[in-house]
Every structure is written in C-alpha cells, then in structure tokens.
C-alpha positions, 0 to 999 in steps of 0.5 A: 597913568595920566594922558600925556603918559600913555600918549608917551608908552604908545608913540615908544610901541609904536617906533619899535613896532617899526623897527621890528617890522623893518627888521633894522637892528639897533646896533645896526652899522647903518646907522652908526658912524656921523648919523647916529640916529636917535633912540629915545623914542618917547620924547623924555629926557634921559640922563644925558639929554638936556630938555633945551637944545644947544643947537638952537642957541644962536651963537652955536647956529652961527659958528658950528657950520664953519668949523669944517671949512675953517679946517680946510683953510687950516690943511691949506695953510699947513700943506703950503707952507703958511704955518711954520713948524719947528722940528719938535712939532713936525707931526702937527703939520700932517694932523693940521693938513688931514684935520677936516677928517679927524673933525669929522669922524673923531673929534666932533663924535666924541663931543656929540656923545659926550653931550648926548641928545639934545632935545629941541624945544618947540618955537615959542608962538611970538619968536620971530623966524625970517620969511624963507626966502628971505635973504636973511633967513638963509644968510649963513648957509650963503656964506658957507657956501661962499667961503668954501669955493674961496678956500677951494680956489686958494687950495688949488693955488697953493697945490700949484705955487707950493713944492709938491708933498705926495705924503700930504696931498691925499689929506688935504684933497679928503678935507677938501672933501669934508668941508664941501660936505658941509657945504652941501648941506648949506646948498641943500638949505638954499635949494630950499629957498626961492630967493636968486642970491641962494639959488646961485650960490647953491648952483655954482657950488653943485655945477662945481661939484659935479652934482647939478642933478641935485638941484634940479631933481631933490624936488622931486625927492620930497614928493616921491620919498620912501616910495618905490619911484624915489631912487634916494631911499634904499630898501630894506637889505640894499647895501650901500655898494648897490644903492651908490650906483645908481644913486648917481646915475638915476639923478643925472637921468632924472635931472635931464628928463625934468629938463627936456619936460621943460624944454618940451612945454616951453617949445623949445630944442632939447639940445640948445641953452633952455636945457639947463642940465645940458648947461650945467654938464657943459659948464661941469667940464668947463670948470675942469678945464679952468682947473686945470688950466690955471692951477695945472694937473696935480690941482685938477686931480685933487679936484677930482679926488675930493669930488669922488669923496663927496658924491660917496658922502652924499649918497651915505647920507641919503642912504640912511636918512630913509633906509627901509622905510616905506610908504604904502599905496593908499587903500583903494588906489593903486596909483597914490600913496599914503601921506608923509608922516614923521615915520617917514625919515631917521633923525639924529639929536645930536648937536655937533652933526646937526650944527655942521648939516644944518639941521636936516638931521631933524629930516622928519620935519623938514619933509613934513614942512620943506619950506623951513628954514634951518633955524625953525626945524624941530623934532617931533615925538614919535618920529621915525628913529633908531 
C-alpha cells in the first residue's frame, strides 16, 4: 500500500473515530435537510462525485447565489398581480408565489443529490484571487445584498397597492424569508471584509433583520468556536428547541457588551451615539416604524413574519455547523484551548447549497483561514464530516 493510501485509510479512521466518540449518527436528522454534510471522508471520488467541482466554475459562483432572490422578485410579481394567469393555470400562481421555499427544500436538494458531492480542486499556485478586501473580491455577495432589499421594498409595496390575498401572504412572507437567507450568507461574506461599501451593506441588511448582534459578535465566534464560551456551537445532545433561545438572546448580550467595552476604552457614555449596538437597536425599531408607515400594517406583519423565519434559519445553521464538536483545554493550562484544526466544523460537498450560501458550507476552511474570500475556499481531506 503506498504513502498516499495509507495516509487516505488513517484520515477515514480518524473522521469515524470522531463520530463514534460524539456519538452522532450518520442517519442522524441533524444533519439532513439543506446541510447534508459530507460522508466521503477519505478524500476519494465515489461514483457520484466528480474530481473537479462545479462550484468553482465561475458562471456557476456568479449565477447560483441569485436563484433565491430572483424567486422572491418571481413570488412578488405573482402575489400582485404582475404575471397574468388564465384559468387552466390558476394553480401556478400559489407554486410561483411560495417558490423560494419549494427552491429551497425540494428542487435544489433533488439537484444536489442528483450530482452528488463535488469535490473542489486545490487553487493552482498562479491563479489570481482578489485581495479580500478588495471591493471586487466580494462584488456579488454586495449585489446580492443590494438586490435583495429592493425586492423587499417592492414586496411591501406591492402588499400595500395590491388587493389583500390572505391565502397567498404566508407564501410569499416565507420566500421573503428564503431569500434573505441567502443574503445572509452574502452579509456574512462581507462581515468578513474590511472594506466600507461591504461593510455598509452588510450592516443595513442585518440592522433590517433584526440581527445587527451578528455583526458585531460573529468575530468573536471564530476565536471561541467549539469551546464552551461560544454560545453558536450546540453540545452534543442540546435540541435545537434548547439551543434557539439563547442563541439570540446571547448574541444581543454579547453584541452589547462588546459595544459598552468599546465605549469604555474610548471614555465615552455607554448610552449615547459611540454605542453602536445601542444605535442599531434604535435604528431596528425606526426601520419597523418606516415599514410601517409607509407600506401600512399587513406590509409590517409580513416584515416581522419573514424575520422570525430567518432568525429560525440561521440559528439551524449554526446549529449544525458545529454540533457536538469540541475543542479541549491545551494540556497544562487551564485557561487556553487547543488550536482550530479542519475537525472543528461539518461540511457539506454539495454545489447547489454551496452556490446559494456562498461556500461557507466548506466551513472547515473558512475558520481555518477567515480572511478568504468565497471564491478560494476549499475542502480539505480528513476535515470533520458526517
């Protein structure tokens, strides 16, 4: 057996080692549904997996990721009356108006399983990839983000102009919801970057979301990961009806301690325009009110539907990005834990979800390295995966 082999069979032993130790099943529900994390351990193709993956081709990098919000603008047309349907096609009308969901959950699965795992190939030495912070580097999570909020400001206008459909207002307030999903994985792209026109985007998209918390905490996620301070990584037997709680009520309360710390250190009032969280929480109701102002009530409770059904999306995700995985304390010190290595996250090979989420299903090596962009994520062999 020759070096590369064995190196192959001891990475597998490893992997399932760590499940066992875990005790996570494979056919476990958590990781079923939109993250079904990988199982090929070893590295190898099977069957159904290509050596090259399709999520790197750059028409696919720069199409996928709009599928979801092109659906939203598709459920707002539908909803308002934009599309016409004859009577043999009335049916079409609900399908188009609930299609980010039916996306989400039936069609895109069904693809992803049909083309199996896509195994990413490592960058070529000479390939050029933007600095991070570049504003070319992250330019299509920006548009994503950008085109988004004016499908969201076109939904509450057309709820607003458009005779009330009570039928069809839950469909369209959950694809609201998928897209801004999707978005959110733009605005964790850009939360990455130092660069202002990401950054701004990727504040007014959360501050509208009612999760500026992320913003201003996720940082801190990537130092304290599958330790027991990071409150984003579930332990081994929490359900995810246990974990949601204080999932969100730990991000606001960590988002405002980092925000009295810095008010603190620059010697300024801890209730006064320095405390950014205390701003973005003013600036989440002012939003509401606009909303509601403008667009009336029914636009206001669709707003605050599609919220609740993001914040459920994202603390799924977090859920099970981590799930069960732990750091332990270094040996001889009490007080450090042990490095961040490619055990410390699932991930997923598939290309639809990755397409969608920007690659950070390849969540391995974007704790490893933070700093990259979508575009240069890559899976590595032997990372933690179910």
């Amino acid at each position: 057996m020759d070096v590369q082999q064995r190196l192959c069979n001891n990475l597998h032993r490893r992997a399932v080692c760590g499940l066992q130790r875990y005790a996570i099943p494979r056919n476990s529900r958590v990781f079923s549904g939109r993250c079904r994390a990988v199982s090929n351990l070893s590295g190898s193709s099977s069957k159904s997996a290509p050596t090259s993956s399709l999520t790197q081709h750059g028409l696919f990098q720069w199409s996928v990721p709009f599928i979801l919000p092109i659906a939203a603008a598709a459920a707002t047309a539908a909803y308002g009356g934009s599309i016409a349907f004859g009577t043999h096609i009335a049916w079409l009308r609900p399908v188009l108006v609930g299609s980010g969901p039916l996306l989400l959950h039936f069609i895109l699965p069904f693809l992803d399983l049909h083309l199996g795992q896509q195994h990413p190939q490592p960058l070529a030495p000479t390939a050029k990839v933007s600095p991070a912070d570049d504003l070319t580097a992250r330019v299509v999570p920006t548009i994503v983000v950008i085109m988004h909020l004016t499908i969201m400001a076109t939904a509450y206008a057309t709820i607003a102009t458009a005779p009330l459909q009570p039928l069809l207002l839950p469909l369209l307030a959950y694809s609201l919801a998928t897209s801004a999903s999707c978005t959110m994985a733009a605005s964790h792209e850009l939360v990455h970057s130092r660069n202002p026109v990401h950054l701004s985007a990727a504040a007014l998209f959360l501050t509208l979301y009612w999760w500026y918390p992320y913003y201003r905490a996720h940082h801190q996620h990537h130092l304290h990961v599958c330790t027991p301070v990071d409150y984003t990584c579930a332990p081994k037997g929490l359900n995810i009806y246990s974990y949601f709680p204080p999932y969100i009520t730990s991000s606001y309360a960590e988002a405002w301690q980092l925000a009295i710390q810095e008010c603190y250190r620059a010697g300024k009032p801890r209730f006064s325009r320095h405390n950014t969280t205390l701003v973005a929480l003013v600036a989440q109701a002012l939003l509401a009110a606009v909303i509601y102002a403008i667009f009336g009530p029914v636009a206001t409770a669709v707003h605050f539907t599609s919220n609740i059904v993001f914040l459920v999306y994202m603390a799924t995700l977090d859920y099970i990005l981590h799930y069960g995985l732990v750091r332990p304390l270094m040996a001889g010190n009490e007080r450090r834990y042990t490095p961040i290595t490619p055990h410390t996250s699932w991930n997923s090979l598939y290309a639809f979800e990755n397409g969608i989420f920007f690659n950070v299903l390849y969540h391995s090596d974007h704790h490893l390295y933070g700093v990259k962009s979508a575009a240069a994520l890559e899976v590595r062999h032997g990372q933690a995966s179910g």
